[in-house]
Backbone of each chain as ProteinMPNN parsed JSONL, in Angstrom:
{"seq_chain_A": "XXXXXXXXXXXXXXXXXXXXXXXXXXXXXXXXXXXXXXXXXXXXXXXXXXXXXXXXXXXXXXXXXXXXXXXXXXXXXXXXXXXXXXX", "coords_chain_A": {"N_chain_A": [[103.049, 110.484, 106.153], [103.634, 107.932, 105.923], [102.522, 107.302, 103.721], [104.354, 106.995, 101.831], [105.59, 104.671, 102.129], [103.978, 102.971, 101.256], [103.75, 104.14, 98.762], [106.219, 102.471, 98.569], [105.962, 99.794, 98.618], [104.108, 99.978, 96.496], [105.419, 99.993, 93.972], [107.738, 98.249, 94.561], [105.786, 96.15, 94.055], [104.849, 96.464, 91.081], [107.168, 96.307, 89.571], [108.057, 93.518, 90.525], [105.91, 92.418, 88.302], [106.503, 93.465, 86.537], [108.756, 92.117, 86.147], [106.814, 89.545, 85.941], [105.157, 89.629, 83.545], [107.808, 89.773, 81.633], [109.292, 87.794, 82.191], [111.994, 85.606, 81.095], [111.422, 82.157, 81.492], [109.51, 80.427, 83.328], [110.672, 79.804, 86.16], [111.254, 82.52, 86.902], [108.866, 83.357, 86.426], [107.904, 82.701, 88.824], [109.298, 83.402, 90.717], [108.815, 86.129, 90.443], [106.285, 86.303, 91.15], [106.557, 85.889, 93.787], [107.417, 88.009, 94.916], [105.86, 90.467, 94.133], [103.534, 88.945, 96.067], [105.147, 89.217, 98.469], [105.686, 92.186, 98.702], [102.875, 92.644, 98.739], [102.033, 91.64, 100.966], [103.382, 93.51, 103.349], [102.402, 96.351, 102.298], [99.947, 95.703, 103.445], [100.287, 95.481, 106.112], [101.588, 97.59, 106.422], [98.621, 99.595, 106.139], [97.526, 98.711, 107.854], [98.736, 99.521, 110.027], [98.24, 102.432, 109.214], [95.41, 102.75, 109.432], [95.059, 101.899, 112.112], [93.835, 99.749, 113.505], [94.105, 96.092, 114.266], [92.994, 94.401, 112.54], [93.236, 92.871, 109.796], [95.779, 91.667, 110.213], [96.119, 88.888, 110.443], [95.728, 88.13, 107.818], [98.03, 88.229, 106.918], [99.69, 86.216, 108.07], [98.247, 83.597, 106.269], [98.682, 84.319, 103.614], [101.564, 84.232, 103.536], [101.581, 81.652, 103.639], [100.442, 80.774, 101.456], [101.806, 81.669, 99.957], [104.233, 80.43, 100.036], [103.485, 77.404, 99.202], [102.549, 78.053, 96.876], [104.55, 78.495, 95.38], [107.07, 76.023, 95.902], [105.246, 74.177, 94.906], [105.167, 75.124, 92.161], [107.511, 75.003, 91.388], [107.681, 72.133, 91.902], [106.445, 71.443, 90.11], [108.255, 72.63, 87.952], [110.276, 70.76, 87.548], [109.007, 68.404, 86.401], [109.359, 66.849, 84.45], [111.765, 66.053, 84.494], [112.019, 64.466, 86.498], [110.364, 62.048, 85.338], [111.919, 60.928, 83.423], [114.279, 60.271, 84.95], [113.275, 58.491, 87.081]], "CA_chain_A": [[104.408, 110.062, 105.848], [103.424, 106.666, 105.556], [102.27, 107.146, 102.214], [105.614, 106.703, 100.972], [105.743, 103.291, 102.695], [102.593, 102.023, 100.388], [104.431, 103.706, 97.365], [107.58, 102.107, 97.593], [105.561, 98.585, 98.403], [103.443, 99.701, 95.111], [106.782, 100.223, 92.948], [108.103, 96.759, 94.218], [104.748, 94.949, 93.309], [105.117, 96.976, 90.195], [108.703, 96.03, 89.351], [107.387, 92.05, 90.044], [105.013, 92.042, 87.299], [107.389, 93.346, 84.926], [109.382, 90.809, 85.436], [106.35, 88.565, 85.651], [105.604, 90.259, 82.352], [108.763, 89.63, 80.576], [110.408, 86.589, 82.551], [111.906, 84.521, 79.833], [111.411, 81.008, 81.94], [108.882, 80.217, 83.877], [110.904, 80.04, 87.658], [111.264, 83.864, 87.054], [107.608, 83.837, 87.14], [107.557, 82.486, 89.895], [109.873, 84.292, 91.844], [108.193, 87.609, 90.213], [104.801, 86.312, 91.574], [106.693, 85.751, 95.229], [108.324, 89.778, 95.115], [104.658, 90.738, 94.575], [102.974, 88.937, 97.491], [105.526, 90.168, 99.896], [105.324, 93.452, 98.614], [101.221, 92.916, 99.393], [102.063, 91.314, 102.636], [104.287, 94.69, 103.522], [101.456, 97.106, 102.013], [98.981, 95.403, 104.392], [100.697, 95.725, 107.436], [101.466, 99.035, 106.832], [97.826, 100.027, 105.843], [97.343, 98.265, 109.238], [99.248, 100.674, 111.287], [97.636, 103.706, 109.271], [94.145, 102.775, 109.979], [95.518, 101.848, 113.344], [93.299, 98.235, 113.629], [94.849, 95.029, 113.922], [92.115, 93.237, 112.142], [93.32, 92.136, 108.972], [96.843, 91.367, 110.369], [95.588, 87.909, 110.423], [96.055, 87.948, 106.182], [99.924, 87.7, 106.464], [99.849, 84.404, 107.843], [97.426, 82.543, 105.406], [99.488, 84.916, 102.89], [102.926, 83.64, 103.337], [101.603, 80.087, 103.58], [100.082, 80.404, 99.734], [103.131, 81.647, 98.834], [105.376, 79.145, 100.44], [102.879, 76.009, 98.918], [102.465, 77.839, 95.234], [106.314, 78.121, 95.207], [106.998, 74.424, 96.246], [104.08, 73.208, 93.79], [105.049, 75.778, 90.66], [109.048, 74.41, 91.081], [107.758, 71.085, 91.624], [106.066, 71.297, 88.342], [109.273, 72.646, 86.759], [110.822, 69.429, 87.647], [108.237, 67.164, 86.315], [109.973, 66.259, 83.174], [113.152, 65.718, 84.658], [111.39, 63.373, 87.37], [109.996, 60.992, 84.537], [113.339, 60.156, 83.003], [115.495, 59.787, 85.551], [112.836, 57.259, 87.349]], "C_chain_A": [[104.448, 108.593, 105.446], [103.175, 105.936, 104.306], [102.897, 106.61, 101.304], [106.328, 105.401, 101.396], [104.772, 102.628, 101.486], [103.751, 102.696, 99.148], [105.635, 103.07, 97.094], [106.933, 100.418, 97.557], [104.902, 98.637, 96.861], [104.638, 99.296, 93.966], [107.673, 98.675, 92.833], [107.222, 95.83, 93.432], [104.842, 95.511, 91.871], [106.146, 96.177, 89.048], [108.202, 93.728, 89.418], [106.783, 91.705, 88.831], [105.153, 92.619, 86.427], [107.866, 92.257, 84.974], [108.24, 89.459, 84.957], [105.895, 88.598, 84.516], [106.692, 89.178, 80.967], [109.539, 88.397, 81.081], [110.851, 85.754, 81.342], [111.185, 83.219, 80.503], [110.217, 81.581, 82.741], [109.229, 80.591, 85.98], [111.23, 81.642, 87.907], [109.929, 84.502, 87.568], [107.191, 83.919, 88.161], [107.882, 82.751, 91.013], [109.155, 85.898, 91.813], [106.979, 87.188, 91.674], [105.01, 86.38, 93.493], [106.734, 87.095, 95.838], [106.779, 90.198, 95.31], [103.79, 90.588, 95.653], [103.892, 89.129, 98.641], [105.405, 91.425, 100.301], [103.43, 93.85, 99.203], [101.395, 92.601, 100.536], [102.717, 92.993, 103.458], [103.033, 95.77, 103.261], [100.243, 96.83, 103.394], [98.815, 95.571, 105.464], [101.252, 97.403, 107.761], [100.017, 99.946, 106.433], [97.291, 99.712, 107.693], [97.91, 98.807, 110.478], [98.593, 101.937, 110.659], [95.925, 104.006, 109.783], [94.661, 102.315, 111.678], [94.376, 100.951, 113.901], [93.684, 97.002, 112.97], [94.415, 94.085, 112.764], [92.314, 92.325, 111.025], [94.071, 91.297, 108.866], [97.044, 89.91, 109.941], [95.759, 87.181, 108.452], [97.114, 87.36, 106.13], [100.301, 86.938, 106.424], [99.664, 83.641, 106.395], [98.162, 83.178, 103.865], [100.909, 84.315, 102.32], [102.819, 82.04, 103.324], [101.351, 80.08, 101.941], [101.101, 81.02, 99.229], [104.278, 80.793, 98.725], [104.66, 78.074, 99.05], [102.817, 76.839, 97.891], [104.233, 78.346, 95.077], [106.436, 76.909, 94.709], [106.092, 73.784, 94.965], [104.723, 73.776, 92.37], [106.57, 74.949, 90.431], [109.108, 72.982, 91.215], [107.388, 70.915, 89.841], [106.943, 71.534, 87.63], [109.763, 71.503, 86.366], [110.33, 68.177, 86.94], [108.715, 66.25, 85.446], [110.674, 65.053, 83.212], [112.998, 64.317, 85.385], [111.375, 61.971, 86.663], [111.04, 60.303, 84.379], [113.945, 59.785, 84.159], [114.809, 58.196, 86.517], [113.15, 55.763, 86.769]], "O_chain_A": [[105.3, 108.167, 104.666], [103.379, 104.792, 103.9], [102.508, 105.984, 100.318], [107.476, 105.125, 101.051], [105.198, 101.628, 100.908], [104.548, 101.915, 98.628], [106.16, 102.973, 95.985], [107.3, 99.722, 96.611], [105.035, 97.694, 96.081], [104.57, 98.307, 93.237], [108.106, 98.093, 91.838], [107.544, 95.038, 92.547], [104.972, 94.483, 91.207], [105.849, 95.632, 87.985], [108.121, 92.954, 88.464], [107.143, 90.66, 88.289], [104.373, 92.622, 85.474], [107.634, 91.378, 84.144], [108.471, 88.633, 84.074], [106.07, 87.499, 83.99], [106.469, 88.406, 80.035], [110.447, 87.985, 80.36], [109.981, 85.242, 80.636], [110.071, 83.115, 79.991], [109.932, 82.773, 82.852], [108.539, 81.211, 86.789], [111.454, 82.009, 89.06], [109.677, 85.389, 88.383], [106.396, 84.741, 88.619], [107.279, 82.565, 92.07], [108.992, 86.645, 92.777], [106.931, 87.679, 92.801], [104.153, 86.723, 94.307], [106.265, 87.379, 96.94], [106.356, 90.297, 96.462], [103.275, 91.547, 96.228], [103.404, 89.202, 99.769], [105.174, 91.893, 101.416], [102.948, 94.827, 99.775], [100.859, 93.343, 101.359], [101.948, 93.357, 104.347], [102.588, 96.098, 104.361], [99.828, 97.722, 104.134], [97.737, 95.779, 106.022], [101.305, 98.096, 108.777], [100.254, 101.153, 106.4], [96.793, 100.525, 108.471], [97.598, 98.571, 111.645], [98.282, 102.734, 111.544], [95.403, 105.005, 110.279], [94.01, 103.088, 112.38], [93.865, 101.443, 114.907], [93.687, 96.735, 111.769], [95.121, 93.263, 112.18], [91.802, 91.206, 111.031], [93.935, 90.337, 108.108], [97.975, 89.627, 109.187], [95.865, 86.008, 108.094], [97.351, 86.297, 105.557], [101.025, 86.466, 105.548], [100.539, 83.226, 105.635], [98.142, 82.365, 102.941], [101.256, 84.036, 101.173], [103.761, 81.294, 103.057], [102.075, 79.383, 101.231], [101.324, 80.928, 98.022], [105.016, 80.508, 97.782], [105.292, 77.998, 97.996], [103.476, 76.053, 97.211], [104.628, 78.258, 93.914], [106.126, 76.551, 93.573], [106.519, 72.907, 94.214], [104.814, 72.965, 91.448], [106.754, 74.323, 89.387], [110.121, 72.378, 90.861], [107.931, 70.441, 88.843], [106.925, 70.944, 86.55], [109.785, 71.121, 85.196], [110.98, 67.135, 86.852], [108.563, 65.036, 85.578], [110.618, 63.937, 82.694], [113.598, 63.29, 85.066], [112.015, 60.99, 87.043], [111.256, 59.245, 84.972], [114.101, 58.564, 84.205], [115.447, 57.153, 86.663], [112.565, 54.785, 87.235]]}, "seq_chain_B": "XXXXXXXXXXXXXXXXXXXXXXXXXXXXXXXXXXXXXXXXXXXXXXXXXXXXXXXXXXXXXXXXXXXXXXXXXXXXXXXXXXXXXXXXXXXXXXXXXXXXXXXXXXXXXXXX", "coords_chain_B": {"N_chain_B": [[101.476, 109.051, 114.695], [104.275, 107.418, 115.675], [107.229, 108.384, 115.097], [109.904, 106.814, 114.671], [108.721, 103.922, 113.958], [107.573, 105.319, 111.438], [109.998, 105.808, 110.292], [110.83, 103.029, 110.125], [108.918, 101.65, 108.834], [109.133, 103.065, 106.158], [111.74, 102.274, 105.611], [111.81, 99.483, 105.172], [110.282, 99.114, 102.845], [111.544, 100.313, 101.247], [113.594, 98.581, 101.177], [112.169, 96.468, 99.785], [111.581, 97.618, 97.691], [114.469, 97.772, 96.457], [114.595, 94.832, 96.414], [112.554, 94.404, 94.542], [114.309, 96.051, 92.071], [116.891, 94.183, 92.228], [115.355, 92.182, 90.923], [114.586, 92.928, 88.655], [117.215, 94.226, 87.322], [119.431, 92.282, 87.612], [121.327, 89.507, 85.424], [121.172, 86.739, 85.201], [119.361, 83.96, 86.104], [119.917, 82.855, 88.321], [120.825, 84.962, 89.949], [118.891, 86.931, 89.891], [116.925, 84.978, 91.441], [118.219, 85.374, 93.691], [118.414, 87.7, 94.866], [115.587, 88.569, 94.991], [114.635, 86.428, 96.619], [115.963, 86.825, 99.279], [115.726, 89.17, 99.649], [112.975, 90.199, 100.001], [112.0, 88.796, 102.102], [113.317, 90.324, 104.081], [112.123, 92.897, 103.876], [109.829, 92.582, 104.645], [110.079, 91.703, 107.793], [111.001, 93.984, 108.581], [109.467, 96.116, 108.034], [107.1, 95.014, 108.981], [108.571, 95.421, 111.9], [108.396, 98.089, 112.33], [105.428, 98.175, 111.868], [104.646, 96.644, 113.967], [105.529, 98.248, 116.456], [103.964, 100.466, 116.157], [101.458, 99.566, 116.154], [100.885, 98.489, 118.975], [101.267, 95.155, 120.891], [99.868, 93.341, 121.079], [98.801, 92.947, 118.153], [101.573, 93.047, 117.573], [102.208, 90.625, 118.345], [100.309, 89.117, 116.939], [101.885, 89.956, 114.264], [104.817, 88.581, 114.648], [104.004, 86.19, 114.329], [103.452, 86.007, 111.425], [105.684, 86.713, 110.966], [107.869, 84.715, 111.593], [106.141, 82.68, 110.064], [106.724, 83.502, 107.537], [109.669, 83.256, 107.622], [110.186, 81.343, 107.755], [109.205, 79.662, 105.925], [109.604, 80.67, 103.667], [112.648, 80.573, 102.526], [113.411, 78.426, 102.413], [111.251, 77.306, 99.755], [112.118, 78.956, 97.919], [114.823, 77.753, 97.932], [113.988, 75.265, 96.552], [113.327, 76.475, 94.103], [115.394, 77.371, 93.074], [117.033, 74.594, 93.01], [115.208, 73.781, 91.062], [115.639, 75.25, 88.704], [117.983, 74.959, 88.508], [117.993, 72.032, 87.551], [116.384, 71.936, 85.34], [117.494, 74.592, 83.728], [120.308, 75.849, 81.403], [123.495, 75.782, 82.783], [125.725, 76.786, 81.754], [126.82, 79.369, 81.616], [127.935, 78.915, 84.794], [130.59, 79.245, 87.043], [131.892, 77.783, 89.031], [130.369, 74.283, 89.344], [129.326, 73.283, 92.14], [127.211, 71.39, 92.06], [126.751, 69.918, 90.066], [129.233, 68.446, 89.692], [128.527, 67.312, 92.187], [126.611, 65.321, 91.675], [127.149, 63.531, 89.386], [129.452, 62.649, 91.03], [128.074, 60.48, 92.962], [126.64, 58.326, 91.52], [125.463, 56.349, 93.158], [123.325, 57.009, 95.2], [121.104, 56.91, 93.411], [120.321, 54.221, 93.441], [118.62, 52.963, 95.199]], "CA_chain_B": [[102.104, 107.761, 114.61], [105.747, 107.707, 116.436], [108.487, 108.762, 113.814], [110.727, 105.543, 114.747], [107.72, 103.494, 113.158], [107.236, 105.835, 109.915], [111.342, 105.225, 109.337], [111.033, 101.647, 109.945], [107.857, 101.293, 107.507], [109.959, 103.713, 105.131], [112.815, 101.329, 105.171], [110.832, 98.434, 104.777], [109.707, 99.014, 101.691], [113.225, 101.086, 100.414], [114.552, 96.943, 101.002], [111.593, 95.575, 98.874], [111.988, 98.38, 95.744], [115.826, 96.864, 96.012], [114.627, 93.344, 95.772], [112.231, 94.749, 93.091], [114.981, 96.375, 91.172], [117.417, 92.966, 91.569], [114.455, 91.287, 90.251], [114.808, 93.594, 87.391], [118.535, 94.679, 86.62], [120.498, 90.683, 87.29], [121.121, 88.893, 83.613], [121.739, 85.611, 85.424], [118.35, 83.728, 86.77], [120.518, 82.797, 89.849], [121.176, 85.953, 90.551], [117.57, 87.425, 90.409], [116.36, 84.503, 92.684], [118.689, 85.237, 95.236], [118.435, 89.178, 95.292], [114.169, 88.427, 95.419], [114.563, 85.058, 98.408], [117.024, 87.378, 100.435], [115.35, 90.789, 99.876], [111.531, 90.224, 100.187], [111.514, 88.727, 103.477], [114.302, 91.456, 105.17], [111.531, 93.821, 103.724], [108.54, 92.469, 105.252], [110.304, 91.855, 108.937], [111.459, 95.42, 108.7], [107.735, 96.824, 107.581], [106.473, 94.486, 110.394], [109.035, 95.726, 113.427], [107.744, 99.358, 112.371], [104.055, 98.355, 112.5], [104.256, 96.511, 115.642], [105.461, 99.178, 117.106], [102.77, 101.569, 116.361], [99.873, 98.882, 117.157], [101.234, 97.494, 120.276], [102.354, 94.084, 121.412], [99.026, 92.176, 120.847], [99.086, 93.045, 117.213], [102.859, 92.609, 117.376], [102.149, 89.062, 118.598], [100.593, 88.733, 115.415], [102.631, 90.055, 113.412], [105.035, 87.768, 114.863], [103.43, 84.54, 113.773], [103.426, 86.542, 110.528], [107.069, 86.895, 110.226], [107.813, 83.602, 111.551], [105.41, 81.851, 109.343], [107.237, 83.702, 106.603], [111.103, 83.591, 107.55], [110.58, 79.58, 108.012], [109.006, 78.916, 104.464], [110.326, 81.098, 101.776], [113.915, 80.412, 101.799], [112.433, 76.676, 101.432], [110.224, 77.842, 98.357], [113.137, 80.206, 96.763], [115.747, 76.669, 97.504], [113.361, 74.885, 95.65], [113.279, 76.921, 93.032], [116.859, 77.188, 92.709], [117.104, 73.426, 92.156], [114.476, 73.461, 89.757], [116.301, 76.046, 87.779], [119.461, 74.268, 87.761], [117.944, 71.075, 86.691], [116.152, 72.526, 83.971], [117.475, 75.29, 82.711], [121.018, 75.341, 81.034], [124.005, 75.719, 83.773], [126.881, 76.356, 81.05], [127.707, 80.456, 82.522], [128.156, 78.562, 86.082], [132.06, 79.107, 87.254], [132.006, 76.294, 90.033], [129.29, 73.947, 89.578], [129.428, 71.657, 92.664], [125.646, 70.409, 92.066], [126.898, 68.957, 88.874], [129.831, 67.45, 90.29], [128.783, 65.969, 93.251], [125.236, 64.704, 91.591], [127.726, 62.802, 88.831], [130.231, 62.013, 91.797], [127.277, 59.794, 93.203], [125.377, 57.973, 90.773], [124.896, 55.2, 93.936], [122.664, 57.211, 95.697], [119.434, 56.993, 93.158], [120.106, 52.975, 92.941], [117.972, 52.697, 96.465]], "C_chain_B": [[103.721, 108.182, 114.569], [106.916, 107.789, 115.028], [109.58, 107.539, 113.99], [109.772, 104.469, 113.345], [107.541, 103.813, 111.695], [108.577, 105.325, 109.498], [111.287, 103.532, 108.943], [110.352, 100.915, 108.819], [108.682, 101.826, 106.168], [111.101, 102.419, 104.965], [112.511, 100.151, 104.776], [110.789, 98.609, 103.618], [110.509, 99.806, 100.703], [113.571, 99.246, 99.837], [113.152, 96.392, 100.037], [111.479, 96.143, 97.596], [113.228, 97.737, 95.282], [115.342, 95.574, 95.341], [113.844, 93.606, 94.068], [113.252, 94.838, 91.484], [116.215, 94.942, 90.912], [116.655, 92.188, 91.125], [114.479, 91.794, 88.57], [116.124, 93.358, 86.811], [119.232, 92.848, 86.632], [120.099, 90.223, 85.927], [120.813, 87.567, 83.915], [119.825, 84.972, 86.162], [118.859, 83.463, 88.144], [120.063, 84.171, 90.349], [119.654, 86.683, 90.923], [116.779, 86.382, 91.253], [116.889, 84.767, 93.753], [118.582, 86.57, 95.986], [116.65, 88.926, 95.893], [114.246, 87.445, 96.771], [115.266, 86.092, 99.354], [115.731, 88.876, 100.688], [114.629, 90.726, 100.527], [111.716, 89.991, 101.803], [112.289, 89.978, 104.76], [112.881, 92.75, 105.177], [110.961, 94.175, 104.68], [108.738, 92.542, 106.859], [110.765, 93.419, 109.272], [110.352, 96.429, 109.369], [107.176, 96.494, 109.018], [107.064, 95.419, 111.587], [108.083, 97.463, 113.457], [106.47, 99.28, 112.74], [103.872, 98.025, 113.7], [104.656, 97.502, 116.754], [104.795, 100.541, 117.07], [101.398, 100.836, 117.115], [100.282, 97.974, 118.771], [100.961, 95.975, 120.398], [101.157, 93.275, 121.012], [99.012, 92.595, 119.287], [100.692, 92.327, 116.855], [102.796, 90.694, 117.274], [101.75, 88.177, 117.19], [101.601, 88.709, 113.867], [103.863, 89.337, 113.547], [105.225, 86.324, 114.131], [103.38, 85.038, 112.104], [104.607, 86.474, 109.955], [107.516, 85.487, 110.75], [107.451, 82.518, 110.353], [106.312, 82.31, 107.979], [108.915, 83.647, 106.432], [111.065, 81.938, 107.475], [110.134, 79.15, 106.63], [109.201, 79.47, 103.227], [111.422, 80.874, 101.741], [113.853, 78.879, 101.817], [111.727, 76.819, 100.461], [111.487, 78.128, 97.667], [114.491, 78.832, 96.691], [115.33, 76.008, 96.702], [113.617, 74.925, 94.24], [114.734, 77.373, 92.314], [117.197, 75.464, 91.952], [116.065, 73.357, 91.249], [115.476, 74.211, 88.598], [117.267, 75.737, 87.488], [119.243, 72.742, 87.417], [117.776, 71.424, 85.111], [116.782, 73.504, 82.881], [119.231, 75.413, 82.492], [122.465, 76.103, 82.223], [125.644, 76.142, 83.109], [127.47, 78.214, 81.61], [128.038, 80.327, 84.219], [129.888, 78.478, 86.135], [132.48, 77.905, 87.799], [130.181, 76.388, 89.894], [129.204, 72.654, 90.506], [128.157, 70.487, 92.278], [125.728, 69.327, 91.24], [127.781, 67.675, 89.19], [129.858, 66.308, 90.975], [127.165, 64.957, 92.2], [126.483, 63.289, 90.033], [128.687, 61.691, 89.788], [129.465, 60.804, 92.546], [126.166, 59.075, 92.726], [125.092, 56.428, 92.129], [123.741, 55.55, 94.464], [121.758, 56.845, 95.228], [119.487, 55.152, 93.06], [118.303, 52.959, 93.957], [116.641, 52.941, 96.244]], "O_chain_B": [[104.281, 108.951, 113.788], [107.079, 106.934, 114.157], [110.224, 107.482, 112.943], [110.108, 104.353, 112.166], [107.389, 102.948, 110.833], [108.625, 104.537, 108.553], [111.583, 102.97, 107.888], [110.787, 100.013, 108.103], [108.855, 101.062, 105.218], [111.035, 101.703, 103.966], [113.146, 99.775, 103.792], [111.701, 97.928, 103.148], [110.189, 99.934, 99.521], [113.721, 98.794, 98.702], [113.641, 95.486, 99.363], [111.317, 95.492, 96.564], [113.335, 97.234, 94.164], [115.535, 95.239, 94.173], [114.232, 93.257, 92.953], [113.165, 94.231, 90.417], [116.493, 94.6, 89.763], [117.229, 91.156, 90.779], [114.399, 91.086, 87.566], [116.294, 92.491, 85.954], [119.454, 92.311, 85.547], [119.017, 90.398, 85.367], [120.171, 86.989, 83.038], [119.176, 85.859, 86.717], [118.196, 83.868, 89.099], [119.07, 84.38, 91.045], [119.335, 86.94, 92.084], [115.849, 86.9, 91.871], [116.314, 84.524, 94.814], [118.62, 86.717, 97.207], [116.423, 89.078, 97.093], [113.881, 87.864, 97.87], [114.832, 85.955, 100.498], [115.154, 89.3, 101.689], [114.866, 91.01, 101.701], [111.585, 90.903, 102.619], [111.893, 90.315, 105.876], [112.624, 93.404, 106.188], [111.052, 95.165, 105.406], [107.914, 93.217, 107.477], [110.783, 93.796, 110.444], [110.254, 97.097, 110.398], [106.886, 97.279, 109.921], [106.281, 96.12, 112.229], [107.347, 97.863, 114.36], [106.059, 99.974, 113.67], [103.209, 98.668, 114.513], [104.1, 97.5, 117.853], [105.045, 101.499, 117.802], [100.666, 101.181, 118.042], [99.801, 96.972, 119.302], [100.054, 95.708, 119.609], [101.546, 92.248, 120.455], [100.21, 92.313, 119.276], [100.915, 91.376, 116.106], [103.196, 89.876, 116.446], [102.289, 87.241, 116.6], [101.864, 87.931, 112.95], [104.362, 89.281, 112.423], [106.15, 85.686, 113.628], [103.214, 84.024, 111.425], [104.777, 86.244, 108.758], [107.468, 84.847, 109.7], [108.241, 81.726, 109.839], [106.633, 81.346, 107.285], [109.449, 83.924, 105.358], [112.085, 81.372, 107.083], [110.754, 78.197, 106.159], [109.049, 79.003, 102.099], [111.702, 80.893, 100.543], [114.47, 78.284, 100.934], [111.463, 75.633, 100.265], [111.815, 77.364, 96.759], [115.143, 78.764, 95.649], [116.118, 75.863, 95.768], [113.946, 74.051, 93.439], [114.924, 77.64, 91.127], [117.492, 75.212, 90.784], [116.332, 72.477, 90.43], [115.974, 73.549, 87.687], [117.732, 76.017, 86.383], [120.231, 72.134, 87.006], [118.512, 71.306, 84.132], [116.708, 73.399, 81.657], [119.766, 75.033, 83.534], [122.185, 77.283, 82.434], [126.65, 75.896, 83.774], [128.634, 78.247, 82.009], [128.332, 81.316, 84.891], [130.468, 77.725, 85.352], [133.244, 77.107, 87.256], [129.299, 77.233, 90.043], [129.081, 71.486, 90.136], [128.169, 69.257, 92.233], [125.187, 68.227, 91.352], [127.49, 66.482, 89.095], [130.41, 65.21, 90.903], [127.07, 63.746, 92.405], [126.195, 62.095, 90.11], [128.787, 60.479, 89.602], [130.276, 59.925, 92.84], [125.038, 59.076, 93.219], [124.416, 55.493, 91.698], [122.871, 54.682, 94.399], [121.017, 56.283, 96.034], [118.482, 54.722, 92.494], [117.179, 52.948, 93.455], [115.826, 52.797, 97.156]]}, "name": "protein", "num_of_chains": 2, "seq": "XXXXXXXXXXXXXXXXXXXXXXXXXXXXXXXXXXXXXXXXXXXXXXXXXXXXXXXXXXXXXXXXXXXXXXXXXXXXXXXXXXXXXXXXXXXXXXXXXXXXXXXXXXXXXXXXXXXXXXXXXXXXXXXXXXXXXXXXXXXXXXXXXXXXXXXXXXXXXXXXXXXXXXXXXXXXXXXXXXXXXXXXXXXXXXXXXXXXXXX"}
């Protein structure tokens, strides 16, 4: 039954990388690229209750941190422009 | 594996096809950052409560520090990326734009 837990995480990561795909702008990408690693964070943890060992659990963390810090860094970079001038 | 658990994993990942699909269907870039920052993480704590309750409480513990680590730094990432998007990109289908307002209403602040 669980199965249908991994396909609806596949269908979101899916659905991300259309948009990351087709985003016009760039901060689309970068929200696409976020939808995706939650959707893998979500896949993981439920692959992690079907094998029924904690061991990888340990991913999600170091997971949600590289998505936090390439957020933060990709939307600093949007900014960079804007930064210059107004200095 | 306890049928509470399979719904909870099931729902889990119902709330991250949503964010999927507002990542898709919104015209507005607002609007698809806020359906993706809101969705994703409801997903993942969802997904999580289901698994920790199949692997018991020391797993949970992780998973925990898992959802933690993730409820405290993406809607800091996804604000971010909101102000980037309304510096950069053009702000003219905005109804109320206080950002504009107040950031004109205060040109003292950047003297400092």
């Amino acid at each position: 039954m669980t199965v249908v837990a991994l396909i609806g995480f596949l269908i979101a990561g899916l659905m991300g990388t259309i948009r990351l795909v087709r985003g016009p702008n760039l901060a689309d990408r970068i929200i696409a690229m976020d939808v995706i690693l939650v959707s893998l964070m979500g896949a993981i943890a439920v692959d992690a209750a079907r094998r029924d060992d904690p061991a990888n659990l340990v991913l999600l963390v170091v997971l949600s941190i590289i998505g936090f810090t390439a957020t933060v860094a990709a939307s600093r970079f949007l900014t960079l422009d804007q930064t210059e001038e107004s200095s | 594996m306890s049928i509470v658990a399979e719904i909870l994993m099931i729902a889990g990942s119902a709330v991250a096809v949503l964010a999927g699909v507002g990542l898709l269907k919104f015209s507005t870039a607002y609007a698809r950052f806020h359906s993706a920052g809101k969705a994703s993480p409801i997903a993942f704590i969802i997904a999580a409560a289901g698994v920790s309750l199949e692997l018991g409480t020391s797993a949970g513990a992780l998973l925990l520090v898992g959802v933690l680590a993730m409820s405290l730094t993406l809607p800091l990432g996804v604000h971010l990326l909101f102000q980037a998007e309304h510096r950069t990109g053009d702000n003219s289908h905005l109804i109320i734009d206080e950002l504009t307002r107040d950031q004109q209403a205060a040109p003292a602040a950047d003297e400092d």
